[in-house]
Structure formats: structure tokens, C-alpha cells
N, CA and C atoms as a LAMMPS dump frame, in Angstrom:
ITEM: TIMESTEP
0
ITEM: NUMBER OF ATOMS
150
ITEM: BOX BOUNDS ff ff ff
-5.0000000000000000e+02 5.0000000000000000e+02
-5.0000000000000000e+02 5.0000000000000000e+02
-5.0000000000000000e+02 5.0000000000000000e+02
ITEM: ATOMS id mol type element x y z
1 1 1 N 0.835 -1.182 0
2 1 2 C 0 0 0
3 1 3 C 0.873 1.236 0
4 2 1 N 0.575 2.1 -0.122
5 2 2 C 1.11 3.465 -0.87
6 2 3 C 1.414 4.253 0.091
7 3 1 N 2.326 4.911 0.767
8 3 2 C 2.125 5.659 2.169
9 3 3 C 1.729 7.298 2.306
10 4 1 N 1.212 7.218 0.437
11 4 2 C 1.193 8.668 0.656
12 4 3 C -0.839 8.815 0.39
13 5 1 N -1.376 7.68 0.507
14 5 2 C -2.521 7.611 0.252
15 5 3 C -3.129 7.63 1.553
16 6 1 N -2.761 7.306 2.936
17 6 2 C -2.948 7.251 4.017
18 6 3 C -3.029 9.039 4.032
19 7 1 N -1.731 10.181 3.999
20 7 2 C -1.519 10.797 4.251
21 7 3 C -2.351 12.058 3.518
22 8 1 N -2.823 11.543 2.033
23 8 2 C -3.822 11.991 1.626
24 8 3 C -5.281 12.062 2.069
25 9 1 N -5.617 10.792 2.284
26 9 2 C -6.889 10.884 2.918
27 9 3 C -7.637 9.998 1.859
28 10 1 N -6.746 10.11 0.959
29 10 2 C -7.458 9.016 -0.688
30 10 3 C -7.589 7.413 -0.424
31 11 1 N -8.772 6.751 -0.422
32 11 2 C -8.636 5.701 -0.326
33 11 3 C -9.446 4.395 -1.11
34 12 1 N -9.526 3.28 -1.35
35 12 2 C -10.308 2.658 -2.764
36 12 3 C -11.795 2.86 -1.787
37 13 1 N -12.156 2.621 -0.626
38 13 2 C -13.297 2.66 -0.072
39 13 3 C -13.721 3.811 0.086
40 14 1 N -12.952 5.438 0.18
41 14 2 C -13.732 6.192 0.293
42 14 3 C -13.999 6.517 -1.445
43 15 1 N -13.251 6.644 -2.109
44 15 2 C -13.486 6.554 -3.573
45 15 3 C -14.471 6.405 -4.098
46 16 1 N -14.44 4.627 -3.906
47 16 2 C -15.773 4.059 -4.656
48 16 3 C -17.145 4.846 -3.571
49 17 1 N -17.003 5.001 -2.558
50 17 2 C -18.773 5.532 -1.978
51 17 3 C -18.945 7.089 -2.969
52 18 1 N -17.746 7.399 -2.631
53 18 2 C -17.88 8.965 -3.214
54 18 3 C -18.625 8.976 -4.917
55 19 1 N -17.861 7.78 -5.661
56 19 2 C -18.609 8.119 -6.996
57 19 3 C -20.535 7.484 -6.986
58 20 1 N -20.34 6.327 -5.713
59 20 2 C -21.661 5.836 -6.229
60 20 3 C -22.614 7.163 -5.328
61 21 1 N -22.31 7.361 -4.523
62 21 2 C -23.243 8.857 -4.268
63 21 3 C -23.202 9.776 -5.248
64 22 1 N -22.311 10.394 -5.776
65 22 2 C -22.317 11.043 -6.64
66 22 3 C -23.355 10.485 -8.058
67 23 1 N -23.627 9.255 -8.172
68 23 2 C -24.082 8.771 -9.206
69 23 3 C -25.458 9.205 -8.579
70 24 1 N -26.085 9.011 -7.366
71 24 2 C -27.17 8.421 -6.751
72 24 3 C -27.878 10.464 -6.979
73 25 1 N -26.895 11.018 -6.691
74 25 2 C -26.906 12.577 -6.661
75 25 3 C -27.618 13.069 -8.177
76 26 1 N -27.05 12.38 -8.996
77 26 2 C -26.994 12.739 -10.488
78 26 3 C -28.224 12.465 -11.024
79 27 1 N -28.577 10.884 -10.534
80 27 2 C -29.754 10.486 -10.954
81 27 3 C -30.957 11.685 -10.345
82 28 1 N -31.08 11.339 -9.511
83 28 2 C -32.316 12.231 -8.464
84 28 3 C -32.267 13.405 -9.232
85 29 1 N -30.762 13.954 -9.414
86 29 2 C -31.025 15.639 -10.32
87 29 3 C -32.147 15.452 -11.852
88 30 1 N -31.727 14.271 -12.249
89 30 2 C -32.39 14.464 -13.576
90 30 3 C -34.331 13.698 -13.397
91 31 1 N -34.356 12.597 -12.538
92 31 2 C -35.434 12.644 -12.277
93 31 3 C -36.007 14.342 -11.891
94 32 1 N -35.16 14.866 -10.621
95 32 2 C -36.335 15.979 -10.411
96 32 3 C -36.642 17.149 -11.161
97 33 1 N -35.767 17.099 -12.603
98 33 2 C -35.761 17.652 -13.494
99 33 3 C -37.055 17.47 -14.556
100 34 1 N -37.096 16.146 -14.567
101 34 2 C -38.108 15.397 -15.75
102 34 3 C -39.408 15.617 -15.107
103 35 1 N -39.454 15.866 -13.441
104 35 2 C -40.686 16.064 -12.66
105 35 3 C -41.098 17.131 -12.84
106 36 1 N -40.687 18.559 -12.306
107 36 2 C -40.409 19.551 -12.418
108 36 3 C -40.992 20.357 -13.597
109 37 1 N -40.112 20.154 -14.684
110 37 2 C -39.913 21.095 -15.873
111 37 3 C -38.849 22.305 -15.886
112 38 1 N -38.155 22.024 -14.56
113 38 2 C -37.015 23.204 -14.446
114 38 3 C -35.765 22.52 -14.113
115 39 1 N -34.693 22.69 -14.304
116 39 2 C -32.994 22.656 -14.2
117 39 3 C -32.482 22.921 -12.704
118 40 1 N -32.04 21.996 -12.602
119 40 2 C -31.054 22.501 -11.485
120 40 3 C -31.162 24.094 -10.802
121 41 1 N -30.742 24.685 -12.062
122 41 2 C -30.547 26.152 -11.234
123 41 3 C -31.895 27.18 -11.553
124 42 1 N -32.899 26.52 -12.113
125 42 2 C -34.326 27.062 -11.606
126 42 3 C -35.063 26.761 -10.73
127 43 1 N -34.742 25.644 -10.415
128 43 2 C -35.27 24.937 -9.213
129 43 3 C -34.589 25.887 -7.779
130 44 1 N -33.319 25.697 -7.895
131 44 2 C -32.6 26.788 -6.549
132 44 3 C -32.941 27.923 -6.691
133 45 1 N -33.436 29.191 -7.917
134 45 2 C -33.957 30.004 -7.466
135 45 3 C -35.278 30.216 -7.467
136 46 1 N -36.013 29.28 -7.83
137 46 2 C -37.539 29.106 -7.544
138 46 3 C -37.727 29.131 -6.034
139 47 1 N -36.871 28.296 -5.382
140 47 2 C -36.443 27.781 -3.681
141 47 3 C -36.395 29.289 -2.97
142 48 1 N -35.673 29.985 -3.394
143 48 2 C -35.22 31.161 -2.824
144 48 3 C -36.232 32.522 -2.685
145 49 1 N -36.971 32.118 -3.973
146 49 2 C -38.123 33.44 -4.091
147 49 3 C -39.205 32.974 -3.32
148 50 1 N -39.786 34.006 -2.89
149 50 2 C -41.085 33.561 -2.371
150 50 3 C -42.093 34.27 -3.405
């Protein structure tokens, strides 16, 4: 094992969670997109206005 991966903080287990959240993140964006009818960043300022 690598001793500078410890010292990084980089590791194959935090890695792999990080991309499958990130996947899990991605999905939900485009479902709540297809729900919606608005983007990402109409949705956050739709959120913001009253």
C-alpha cells in the first residue's frame, strides 16, 4: 500500500462511496428535473423566491 494515500486521505473505499453517491446525486437531479420542468438552477432560485 502506498504511504502517501494514508496521508492523503485518498482511499479505494472512500473513492468508490464517493462516486456511487455522486451517481445516486446525479440520478435524483435528472429525475427531479423530468418532474419539475425546471434545471437545477431554476429549481434553486424558484427555492429562494417567495
Amino acid at each position: 500500500m502506498n504511504s502517501q494515500s494514508s496521508f492523503t486521505g485518498f482511499s479505494a473505499f472512500s473513492e468508490t462511496w464517493n462516486g456511487r453517491l455522486a451517481m445516486i446525486g446525479f440520478t435524483l437531479a435528472l429525475i427531479t428535473e423530468a418532474l419539475t420542468g425546471e434545471g437545477i438552477i431554476g429549481q434553486i432560485i424558484s427555492w429562494f423566491t417567495f
